[in-house]
C-alpha positions as CSV (number, residue, x, y, z in Angstrom):
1,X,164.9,-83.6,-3.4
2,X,167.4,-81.1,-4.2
3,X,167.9,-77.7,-1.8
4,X,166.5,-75.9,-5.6
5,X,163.5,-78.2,-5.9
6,X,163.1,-77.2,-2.4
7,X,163.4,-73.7,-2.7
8,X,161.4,-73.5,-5.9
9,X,157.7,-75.6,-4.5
10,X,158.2,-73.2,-1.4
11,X,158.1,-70.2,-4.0
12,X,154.9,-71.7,-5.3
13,X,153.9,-72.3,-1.3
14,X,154.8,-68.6,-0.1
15,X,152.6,-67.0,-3.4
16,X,149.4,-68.8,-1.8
17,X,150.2,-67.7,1.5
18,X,150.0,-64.3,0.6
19,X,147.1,-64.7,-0.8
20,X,145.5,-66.6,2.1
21,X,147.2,-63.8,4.7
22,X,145.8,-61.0,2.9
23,X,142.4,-62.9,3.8
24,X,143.3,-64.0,7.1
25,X,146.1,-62.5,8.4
26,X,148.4,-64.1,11.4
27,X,147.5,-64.2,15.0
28,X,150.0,-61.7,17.0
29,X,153.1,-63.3,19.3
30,X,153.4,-66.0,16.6
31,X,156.4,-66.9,14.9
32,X,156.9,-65.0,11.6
33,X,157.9,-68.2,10.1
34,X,155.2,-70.5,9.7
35,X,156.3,-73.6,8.0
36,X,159.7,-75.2,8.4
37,X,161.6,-77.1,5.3
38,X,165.2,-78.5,4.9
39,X,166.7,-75.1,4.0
40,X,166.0,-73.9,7.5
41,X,168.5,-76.0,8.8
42,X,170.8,-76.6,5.9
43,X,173.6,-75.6,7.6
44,X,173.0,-78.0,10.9
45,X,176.0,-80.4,10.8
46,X,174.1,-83.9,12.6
47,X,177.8,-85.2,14.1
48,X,178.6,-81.9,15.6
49,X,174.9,-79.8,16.6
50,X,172.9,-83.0,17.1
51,X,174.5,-86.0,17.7
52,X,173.3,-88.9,19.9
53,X,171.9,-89.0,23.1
54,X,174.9,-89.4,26.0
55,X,177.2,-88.1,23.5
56,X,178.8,-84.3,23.2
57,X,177.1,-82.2,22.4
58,X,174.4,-83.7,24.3
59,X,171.6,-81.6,22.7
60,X,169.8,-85.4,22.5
61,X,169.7,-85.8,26.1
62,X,172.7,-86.7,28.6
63,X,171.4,-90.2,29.0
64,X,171.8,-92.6,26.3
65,X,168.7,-94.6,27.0
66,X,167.0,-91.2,28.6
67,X,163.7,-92.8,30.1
68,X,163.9,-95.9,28.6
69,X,165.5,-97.6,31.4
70,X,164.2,-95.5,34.3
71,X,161.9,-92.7,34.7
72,X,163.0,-88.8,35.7
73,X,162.6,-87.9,39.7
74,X,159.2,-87.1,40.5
75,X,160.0,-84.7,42.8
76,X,157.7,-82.7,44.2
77,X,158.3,-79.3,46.0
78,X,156.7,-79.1,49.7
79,X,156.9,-77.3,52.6
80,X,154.7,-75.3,54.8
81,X,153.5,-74.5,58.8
82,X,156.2,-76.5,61.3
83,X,158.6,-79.2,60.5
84,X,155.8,-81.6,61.6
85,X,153.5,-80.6,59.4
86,X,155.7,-80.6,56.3
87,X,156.3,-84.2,57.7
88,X,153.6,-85.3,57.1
89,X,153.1,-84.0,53.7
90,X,156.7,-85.7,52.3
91,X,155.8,-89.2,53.9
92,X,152.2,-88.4,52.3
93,X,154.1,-87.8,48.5
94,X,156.3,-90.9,49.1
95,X,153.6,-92.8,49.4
96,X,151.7,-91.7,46.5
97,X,154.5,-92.3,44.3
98,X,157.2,-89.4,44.4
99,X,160.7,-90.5,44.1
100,X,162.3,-87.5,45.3
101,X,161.5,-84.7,48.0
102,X,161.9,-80.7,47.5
103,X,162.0,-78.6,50.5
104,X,160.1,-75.2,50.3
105,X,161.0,-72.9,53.4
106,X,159.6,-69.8,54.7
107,X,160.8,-66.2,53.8
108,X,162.9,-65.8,57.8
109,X,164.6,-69.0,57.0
110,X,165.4,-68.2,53.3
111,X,167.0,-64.6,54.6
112,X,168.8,-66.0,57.3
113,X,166.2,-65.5,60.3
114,X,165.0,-66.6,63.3
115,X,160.9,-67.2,63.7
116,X,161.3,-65.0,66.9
117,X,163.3,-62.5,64.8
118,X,161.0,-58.9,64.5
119,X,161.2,-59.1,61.1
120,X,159.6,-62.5,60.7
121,X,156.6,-61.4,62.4
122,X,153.7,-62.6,60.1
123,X,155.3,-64.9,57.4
124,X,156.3,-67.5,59.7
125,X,155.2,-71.2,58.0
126,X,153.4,-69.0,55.0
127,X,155.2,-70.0,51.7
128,X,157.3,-72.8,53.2
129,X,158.6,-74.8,56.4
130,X,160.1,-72.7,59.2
131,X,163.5,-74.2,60.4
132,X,165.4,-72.5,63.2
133,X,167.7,-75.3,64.5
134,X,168.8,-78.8,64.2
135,X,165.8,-79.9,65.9
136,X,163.2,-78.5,63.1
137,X,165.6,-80.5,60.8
138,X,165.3,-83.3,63.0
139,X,161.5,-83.4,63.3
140,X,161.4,-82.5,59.2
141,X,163.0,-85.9,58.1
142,X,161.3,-88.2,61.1
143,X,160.9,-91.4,59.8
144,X,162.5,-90.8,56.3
145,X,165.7,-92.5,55.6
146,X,168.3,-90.3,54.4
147,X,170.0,-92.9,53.0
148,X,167.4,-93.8,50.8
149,X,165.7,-90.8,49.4
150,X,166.9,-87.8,47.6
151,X,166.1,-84.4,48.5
152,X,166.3,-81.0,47.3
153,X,166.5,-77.8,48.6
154,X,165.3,-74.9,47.4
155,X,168.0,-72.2,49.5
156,X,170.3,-69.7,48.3
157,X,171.7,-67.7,50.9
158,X,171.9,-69.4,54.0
159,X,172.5,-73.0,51.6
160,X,175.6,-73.9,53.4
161,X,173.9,-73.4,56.8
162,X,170.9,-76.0,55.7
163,X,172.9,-78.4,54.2
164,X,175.4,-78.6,57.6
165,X,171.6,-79.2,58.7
166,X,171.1,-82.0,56.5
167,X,174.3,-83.6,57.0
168,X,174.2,-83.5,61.0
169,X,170.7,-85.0,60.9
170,X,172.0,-87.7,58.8
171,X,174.5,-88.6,61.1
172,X,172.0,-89.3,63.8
173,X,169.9,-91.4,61.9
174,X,173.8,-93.7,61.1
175,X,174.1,-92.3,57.2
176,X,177.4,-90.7,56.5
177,X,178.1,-88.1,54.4
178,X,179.2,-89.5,51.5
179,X,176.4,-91.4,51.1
180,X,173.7,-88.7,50.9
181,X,172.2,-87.5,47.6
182,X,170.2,-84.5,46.7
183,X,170.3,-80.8,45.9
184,X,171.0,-77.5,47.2
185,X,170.0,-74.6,45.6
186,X,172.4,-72.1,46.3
187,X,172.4,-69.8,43.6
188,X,172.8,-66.5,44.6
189,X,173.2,-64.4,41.5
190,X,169.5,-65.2,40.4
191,X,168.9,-64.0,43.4
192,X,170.1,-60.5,42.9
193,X,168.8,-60.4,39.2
194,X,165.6,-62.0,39.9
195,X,164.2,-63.1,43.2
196,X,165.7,-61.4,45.8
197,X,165.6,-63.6,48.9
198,X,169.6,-62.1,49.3
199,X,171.3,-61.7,52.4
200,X,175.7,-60.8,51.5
201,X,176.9,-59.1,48.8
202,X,178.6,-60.9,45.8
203,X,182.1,-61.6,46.6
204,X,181.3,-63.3,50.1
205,X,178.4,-64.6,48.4
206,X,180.7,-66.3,45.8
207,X,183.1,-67.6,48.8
208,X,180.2,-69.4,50.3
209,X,179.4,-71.3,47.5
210,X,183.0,-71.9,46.4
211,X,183.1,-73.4,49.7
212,X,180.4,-75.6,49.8
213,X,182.0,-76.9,46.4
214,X,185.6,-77.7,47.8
215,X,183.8,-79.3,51.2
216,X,181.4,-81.5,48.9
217,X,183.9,-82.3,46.4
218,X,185.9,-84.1,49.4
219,X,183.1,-85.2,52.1
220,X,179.3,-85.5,50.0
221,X,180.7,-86.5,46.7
222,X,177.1,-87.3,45.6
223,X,175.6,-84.5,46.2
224,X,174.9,-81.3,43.9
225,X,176.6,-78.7,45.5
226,X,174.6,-75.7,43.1
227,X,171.0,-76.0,41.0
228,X,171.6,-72.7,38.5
229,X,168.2,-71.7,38.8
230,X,166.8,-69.8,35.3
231,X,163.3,-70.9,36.6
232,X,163.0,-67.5,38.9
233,X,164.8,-65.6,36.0
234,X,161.5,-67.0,34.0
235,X,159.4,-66.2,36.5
236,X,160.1,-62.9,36.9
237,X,159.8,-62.3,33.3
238,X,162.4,-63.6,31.0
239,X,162.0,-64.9,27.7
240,X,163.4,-68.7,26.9
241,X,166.4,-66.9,25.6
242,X,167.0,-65.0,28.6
243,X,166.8,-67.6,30.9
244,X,169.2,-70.1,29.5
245,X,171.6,-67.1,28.9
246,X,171.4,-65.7,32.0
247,X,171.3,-68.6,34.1
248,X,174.6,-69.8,31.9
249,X,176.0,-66.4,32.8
250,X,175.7,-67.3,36.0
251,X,177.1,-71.1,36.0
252,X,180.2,-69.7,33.9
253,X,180.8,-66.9,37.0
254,X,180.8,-70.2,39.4
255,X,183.1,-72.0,37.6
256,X,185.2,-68.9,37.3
257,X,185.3,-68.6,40.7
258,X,186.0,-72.2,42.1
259,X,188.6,-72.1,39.6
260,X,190.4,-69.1,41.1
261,X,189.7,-70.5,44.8
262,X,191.9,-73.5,43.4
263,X,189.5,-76.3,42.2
264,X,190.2,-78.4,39.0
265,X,187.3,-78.1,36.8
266,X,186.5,-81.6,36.6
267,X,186.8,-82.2,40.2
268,X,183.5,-80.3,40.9
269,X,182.0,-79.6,37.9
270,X,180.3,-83.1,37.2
271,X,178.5,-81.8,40.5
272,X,176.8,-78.7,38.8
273,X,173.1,-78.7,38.0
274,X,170.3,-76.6,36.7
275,X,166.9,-76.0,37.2
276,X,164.5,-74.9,34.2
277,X,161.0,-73.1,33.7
278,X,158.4,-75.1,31.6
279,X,156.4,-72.6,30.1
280,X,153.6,-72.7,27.8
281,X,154.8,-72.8,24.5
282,X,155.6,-76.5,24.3
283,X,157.7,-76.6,21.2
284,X,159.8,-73.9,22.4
285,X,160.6,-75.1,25.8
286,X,161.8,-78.4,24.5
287,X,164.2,-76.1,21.7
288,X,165.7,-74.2,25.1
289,X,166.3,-77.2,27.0
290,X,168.2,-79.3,23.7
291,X,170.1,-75.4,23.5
292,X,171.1,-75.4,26.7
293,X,172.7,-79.0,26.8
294,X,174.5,-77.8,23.7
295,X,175.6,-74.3,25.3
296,X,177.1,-75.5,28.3
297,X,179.2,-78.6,26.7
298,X,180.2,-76.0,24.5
299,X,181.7,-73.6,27.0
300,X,182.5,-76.3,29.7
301,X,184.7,-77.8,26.9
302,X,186.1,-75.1,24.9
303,X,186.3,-72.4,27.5
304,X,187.2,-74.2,31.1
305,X,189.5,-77.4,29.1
306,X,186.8,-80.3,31.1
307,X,187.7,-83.2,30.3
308,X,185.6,-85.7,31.8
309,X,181.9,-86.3,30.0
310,X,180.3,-85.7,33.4
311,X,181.8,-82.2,33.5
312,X,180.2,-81.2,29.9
313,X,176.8,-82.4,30.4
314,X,174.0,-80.2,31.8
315,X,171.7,-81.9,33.9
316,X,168.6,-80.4,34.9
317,X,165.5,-80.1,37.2
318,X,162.3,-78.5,35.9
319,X,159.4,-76.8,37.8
320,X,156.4,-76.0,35.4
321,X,155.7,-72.1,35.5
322,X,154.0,-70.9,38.6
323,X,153.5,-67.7,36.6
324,X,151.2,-69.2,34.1
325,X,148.8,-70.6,37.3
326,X,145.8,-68.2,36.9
327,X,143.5,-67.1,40.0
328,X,140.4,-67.7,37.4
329,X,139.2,-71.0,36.6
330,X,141.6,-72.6,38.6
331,X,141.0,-76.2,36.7
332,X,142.5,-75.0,33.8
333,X,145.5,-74.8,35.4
334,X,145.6,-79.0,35.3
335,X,145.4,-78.9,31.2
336,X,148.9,-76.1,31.8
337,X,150.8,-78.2,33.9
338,X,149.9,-81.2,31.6
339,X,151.3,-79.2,28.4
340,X,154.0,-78.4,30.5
341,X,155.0,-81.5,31.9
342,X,155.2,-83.0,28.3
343,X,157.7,-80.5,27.4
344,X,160.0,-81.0,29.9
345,X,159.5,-85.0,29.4
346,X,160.7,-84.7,25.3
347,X,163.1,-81.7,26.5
348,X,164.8,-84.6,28.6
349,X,164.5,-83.2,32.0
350,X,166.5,-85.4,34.7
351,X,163.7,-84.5,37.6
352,X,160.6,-82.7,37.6
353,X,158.2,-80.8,39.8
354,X,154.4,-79.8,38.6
355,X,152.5,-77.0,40.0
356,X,149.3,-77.7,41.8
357,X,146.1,-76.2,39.8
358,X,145.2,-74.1,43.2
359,X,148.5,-73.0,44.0
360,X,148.0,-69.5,42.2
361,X,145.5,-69.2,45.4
362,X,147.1,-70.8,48.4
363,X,149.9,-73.8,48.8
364,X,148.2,-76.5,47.6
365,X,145.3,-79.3,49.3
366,X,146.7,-83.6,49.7
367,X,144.0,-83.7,46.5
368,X,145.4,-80.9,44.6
369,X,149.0,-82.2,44.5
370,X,147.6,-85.3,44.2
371,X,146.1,-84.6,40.6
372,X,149.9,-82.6,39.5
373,X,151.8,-86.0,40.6
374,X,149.6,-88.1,38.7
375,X,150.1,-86.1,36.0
376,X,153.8,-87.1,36.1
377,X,152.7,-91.0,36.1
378,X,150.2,-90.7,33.5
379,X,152.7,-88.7,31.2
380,X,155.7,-91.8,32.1
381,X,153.1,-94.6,31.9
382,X,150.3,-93.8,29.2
383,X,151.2,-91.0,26.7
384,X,154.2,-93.1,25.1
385,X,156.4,-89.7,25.2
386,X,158.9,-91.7,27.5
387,X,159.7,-94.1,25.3
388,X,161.7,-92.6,22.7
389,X,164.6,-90.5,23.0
390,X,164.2,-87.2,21.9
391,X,161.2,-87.4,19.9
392,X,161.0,-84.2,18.4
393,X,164.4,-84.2,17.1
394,X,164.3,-83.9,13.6
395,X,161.5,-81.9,13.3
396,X,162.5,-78.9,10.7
397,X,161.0,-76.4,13.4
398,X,162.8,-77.7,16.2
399,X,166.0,-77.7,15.4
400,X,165.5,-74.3,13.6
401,X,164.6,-73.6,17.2
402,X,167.4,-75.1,19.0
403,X,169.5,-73.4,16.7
404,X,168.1,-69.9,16.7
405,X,167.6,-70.0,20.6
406,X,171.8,-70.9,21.3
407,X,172.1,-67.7,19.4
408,X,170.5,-65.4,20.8
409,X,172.0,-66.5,24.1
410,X,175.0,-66.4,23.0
411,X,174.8,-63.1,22.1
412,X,173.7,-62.4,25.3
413,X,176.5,-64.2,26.9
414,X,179.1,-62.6,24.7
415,X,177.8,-59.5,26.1
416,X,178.2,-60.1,29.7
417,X,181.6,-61.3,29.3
418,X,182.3,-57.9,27.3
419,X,180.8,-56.6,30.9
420,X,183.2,-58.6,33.0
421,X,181.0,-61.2,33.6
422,X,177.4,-61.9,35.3
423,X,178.6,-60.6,39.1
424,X,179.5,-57.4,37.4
425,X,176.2,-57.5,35.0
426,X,173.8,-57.8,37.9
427,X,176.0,-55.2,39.8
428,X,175.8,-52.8,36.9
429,X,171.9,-53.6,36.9
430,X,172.0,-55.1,33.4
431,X,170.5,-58.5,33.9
432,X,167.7,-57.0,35.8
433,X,166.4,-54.4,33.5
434,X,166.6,-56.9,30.6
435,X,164.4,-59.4,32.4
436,X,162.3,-56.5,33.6
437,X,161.8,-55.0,30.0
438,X,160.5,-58.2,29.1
439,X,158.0,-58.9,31.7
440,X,156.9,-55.6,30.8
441,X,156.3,-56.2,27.0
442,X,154.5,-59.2,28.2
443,X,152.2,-57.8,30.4
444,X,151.2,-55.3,27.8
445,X,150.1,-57.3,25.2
446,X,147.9,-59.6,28.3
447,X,146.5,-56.0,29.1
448,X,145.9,-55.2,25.7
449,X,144.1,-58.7,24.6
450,X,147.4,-59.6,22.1
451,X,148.0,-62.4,24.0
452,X,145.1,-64.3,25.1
453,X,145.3,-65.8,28.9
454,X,142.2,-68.3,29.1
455,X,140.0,-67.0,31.8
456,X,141.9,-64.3,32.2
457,X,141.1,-61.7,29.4
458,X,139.4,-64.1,27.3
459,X,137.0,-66.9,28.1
460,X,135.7,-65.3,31.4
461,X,133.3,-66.7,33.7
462,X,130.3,-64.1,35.0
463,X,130.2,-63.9,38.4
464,X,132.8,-67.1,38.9
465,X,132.3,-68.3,42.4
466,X,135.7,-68.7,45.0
467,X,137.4,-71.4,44.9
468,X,136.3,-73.7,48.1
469,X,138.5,-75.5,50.5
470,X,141.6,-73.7,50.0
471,X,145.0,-74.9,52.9
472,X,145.4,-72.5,55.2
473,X,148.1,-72.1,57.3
474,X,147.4,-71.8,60.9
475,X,148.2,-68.4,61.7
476,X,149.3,-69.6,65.3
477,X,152.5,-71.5,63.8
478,X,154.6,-68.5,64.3
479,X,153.7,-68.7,68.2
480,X,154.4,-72.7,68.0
481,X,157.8,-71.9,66.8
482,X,158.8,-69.2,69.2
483,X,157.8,-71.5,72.2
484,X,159.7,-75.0,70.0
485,X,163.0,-72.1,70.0
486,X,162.9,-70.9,73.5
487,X,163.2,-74.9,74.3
488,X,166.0,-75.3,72.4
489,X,167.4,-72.7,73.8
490,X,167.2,-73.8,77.7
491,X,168.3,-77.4,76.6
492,X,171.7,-76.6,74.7
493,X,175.1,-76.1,75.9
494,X,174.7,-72.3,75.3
495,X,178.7,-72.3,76.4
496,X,179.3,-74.7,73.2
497,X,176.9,-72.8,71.0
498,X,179.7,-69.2,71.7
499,X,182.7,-71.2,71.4
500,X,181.3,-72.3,67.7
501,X,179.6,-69.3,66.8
502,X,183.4,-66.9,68.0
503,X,185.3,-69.6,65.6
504,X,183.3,-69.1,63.3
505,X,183.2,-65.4,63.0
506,X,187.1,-65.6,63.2
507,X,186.9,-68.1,59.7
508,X,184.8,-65.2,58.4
509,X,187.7,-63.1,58.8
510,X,190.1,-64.8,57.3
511,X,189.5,-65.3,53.4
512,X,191.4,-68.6,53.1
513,X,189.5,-71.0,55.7
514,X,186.7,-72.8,54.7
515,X,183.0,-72.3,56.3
516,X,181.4,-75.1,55.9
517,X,183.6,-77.0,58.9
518,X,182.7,-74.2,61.2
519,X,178.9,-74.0,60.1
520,X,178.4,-78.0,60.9
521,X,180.4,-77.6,64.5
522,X,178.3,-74.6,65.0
523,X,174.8,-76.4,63.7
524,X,175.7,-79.7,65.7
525,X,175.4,-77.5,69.1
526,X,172.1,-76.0,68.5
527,X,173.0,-73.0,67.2
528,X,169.8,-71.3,65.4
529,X,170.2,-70.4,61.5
530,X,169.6,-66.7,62.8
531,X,172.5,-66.7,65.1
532,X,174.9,-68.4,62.7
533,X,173.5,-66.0,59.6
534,X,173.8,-63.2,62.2
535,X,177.9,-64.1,62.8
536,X,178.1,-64.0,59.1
537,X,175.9,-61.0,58.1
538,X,178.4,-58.7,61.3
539,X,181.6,-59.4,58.8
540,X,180.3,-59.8,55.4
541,X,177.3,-57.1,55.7
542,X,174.2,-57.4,53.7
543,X,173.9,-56.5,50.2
544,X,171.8,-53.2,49.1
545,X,169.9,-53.9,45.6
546,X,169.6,-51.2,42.9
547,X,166.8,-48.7,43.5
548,X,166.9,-47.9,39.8
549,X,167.8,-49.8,36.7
């Protein structure tokens, strides 16, 4: 049928629909647009937006054969109380069928502190696993071969100081370097637009990670040295748009800078990764993921010169949306993550986390995340979405999607480089307030009954009774770990752990050394994360966020 004979039976089409409208008119916070044709994506060339899957511009997928051959990482995110109890809970998820780890730690150790550090007082063990030394790490990964399983880390600004972590405990158990595969984090821009678990400003920020880059590149090949993170840029409010832009921002500012500190672009760039929300809407989530893919070969190609495939394609990890867990009716939080994990399953993610249904209340019960890894296998083994590539491609919608999505981030994009880039962005406040103003609009039309939140504002139980049997952390860990330090303490070579920490502060000094060297001598002695953050934090300083946007 011709683009006329098209355009002429939707003519007919649209005159009934205005009839029907005036009768029933639209739900709010749907798309204008409700039926896709040909002509929405007449000007989609196949060979150069779409493509095939493992070829540029991988909006198909990065994999040729994408599940067909092997399943995504089932990796759930863990970590509360002490490193023994976390312990417990990964050997737990191994056994039920997880094929990756993800280390949650505790706000002191994500800001660079000590559990005996004042400031810790009282969120010790809370929202993650409290690691002060070596010997946490040690105890964290008991009986876990390094060699075998791959592990991510959800860190930012003391990354470099948990990975030295990683790598020393490693070497004990006889697995070199170069052989360990996983994740770091250590994405601290999001941090300052989004999150906030901060300690340095930007520019030593930015050396920190350009380090860990030029130190992986040469001694942890496998490992990915950054996971972009646009799921806490969601979380905090974004819309899909947003979060691909921003977070792209953000991976073009990286690249930027390991270019400057003297890296080739394809010598660390096949080492980049991402990390995505899955939201509700399903059909959009799988048009940001097939825009991002496209995005990023775009710019990796066009803008940095890559020319190895590896450095073009955007690989990616995807959480399912903590902020769409509700308090109220916490089992209908199992149907969310389910919608969610099939979007990120025909969005082609390379590794997936889903959210447990009580985790809006507490971290989650062995039973709870039990019933979100299961989801996982019931999604790869029984709803057939894993065995095609890209199933939704094709769909009139979709690619209208795909298509209208890349635009509006890269108008956002475009706009940040006009700024100088995302460090001067989120320095000018930008970022945030964007993100901010969309939380906002969100939250209104919740408040407002616009957008309906089942359970929530619509659906409600009458006097719903508390949820029952909810983990609690023992409110004595933060006691455990003081006494655990002050052992650590009397058993080191206190006279090694100076030497370290005094060559270290003297690498701080001087722009051109590289950290991560000093950070692993300095770990392999014994030295706490707060004494080697606290070296760092007396030359770099500590970064002051906006008060007002």
């Amino acid at each position: 049928m011709s683009n006329e004979k098209i355009q002429a039976e939707l003519d007919k089409y649209n005159a009934a629909v205005e009839k029907a409208t005036a009768k029933f008119p639209a739900r709010p916070h749907i798309p204008e647009q409700g039926l896709y044709t040909p002509l929405d994506i007449q000007e989609t060339d196949y060979a150069e937006d779409i493509s095939f899957p493992g070829v540029y511009p991988y909006t198909r997928g990065v994999q040729p054969t994408m599940y067909r051959g092997r399943f995504w990482t089932m990796r759930m995110y863990a970590g509360f109380s002490t490193a023994e109890e976390s312990n417990k809970r990964y050997r737990y998820l191994i056994e039920s069928g997880a094929t990756g780890l993800s280390c949650a730690f505790d706000l002191p150790t994500q800001i660079g502190y000590d559990s005996t550090d004042p400031i810790s007082e009282g969120e010790v063990g809370k929202v993650g696993v409290a690691i002060d030394s070596l010997a946490d790490m040690e105890i964290l990964f008991d009986q876990i071969d390094l060699g075998k399983v791959s592990t991510s880390m959800t860190i930012n600004a003391p990354a470099s100081v948990l990975l030295a972590m990683y790598i020393a405990v490693a070497e004990k158990q006889g697995v070199s370097a170069d052989k360990l595969k996983g994740t770091i984090q250590n994405d601290i821009l999001k941090e300052y637009a989004a999150r906030g678990t901060y300690i340095f400003p930007p520019r030593p920020s930015m050396r920190l990670i350009t380090n860990i880059f030029e130190y992986c590149s040469k001694n942890v090949p496998n490992w990915n040295t950054i996971s972009i993170s646009g799921y806490h840029i969601r979380e905090a409010g974004s819309t899909a748009s947003q979060e691909i832009a921003f977070t792209i921002a953000d991976g073009i500012a990286y690249v930027e800078a390991a270019i400057k500190a003297g890296l080739s672009v394809d010598a660390f760039a096949g080492r980049l990764s991402f990390f995505w929300n899955a939201h509700n809407n399903v059909l959009e989530e799988v048009a940001k993921y097939r825009a991002s893919r496209r995005i990023w070969a775009k710019i990796m190609r066009d803008r940095f010169g890559a020319k190895k495939d590896k450095s073009m394609k955007l690989r990616f990890h995807t959480q399912t949306a903590g902020s769409m867990l509700t308090a109220q009716q916490p089992d209908n939080n199992i149907v969310r993550v389910a919608l969610q994990t099939a979007a990120a399953v025909m969005g082609g993610t390379q590794s997936l986390h889903t959210n447990s249904r009580d985790e809006a209340l507490a971290l989650p019960t062995e039973e709870s995340v039990s019933i979100a890894l299961h989801t996982q296998h019931i999604v790869a083994h029984e709803s057939g979405l894993a065995d095609v590539i890209d199933p939704l491609a094709g769909s009139y919608y979709v690619e209208a999607m795909t298509n209208r999505i890349e635009k509006e981030a890269m108008e956002y994009i475009k706009k940040i480089d006009e700024m100088g880039g995302a460090v001067a962005a989120i320095e000018k406040g930008y970022i945030q307030k964007e993100i901010q103003d969309s939380a906002y609009a969100w939250q209104m039309d919740v408040e407002s009954g616009a957008r309906i939140i089942v359970g929530v504002n619509k659906y409600q139980k009458e006097n719903e009774e508390p949820p029952k049997d909810l983990l609690k952390v023992d409110a004595s860990v933060g006691e455990k770990q003081k006494k655990k330090l002050a052992e650590v303490k009397a058993k080191r070579d206190n006279a090694a752990v100076k030497s370290a920490l005094e060559a270290l502060k003297k690498a701080c000094e001087d722009e051109k050394e590289n950290l991560m060297p000093h950070i692993l001598t300095a770990v392999k002695t014994y030295a706490t994360l707060g004494e080697i953050c606290g070296v760092m934090r007396s030359v770099f300083g500590e970064y002051e966020a906006h008060t007002s946007l």
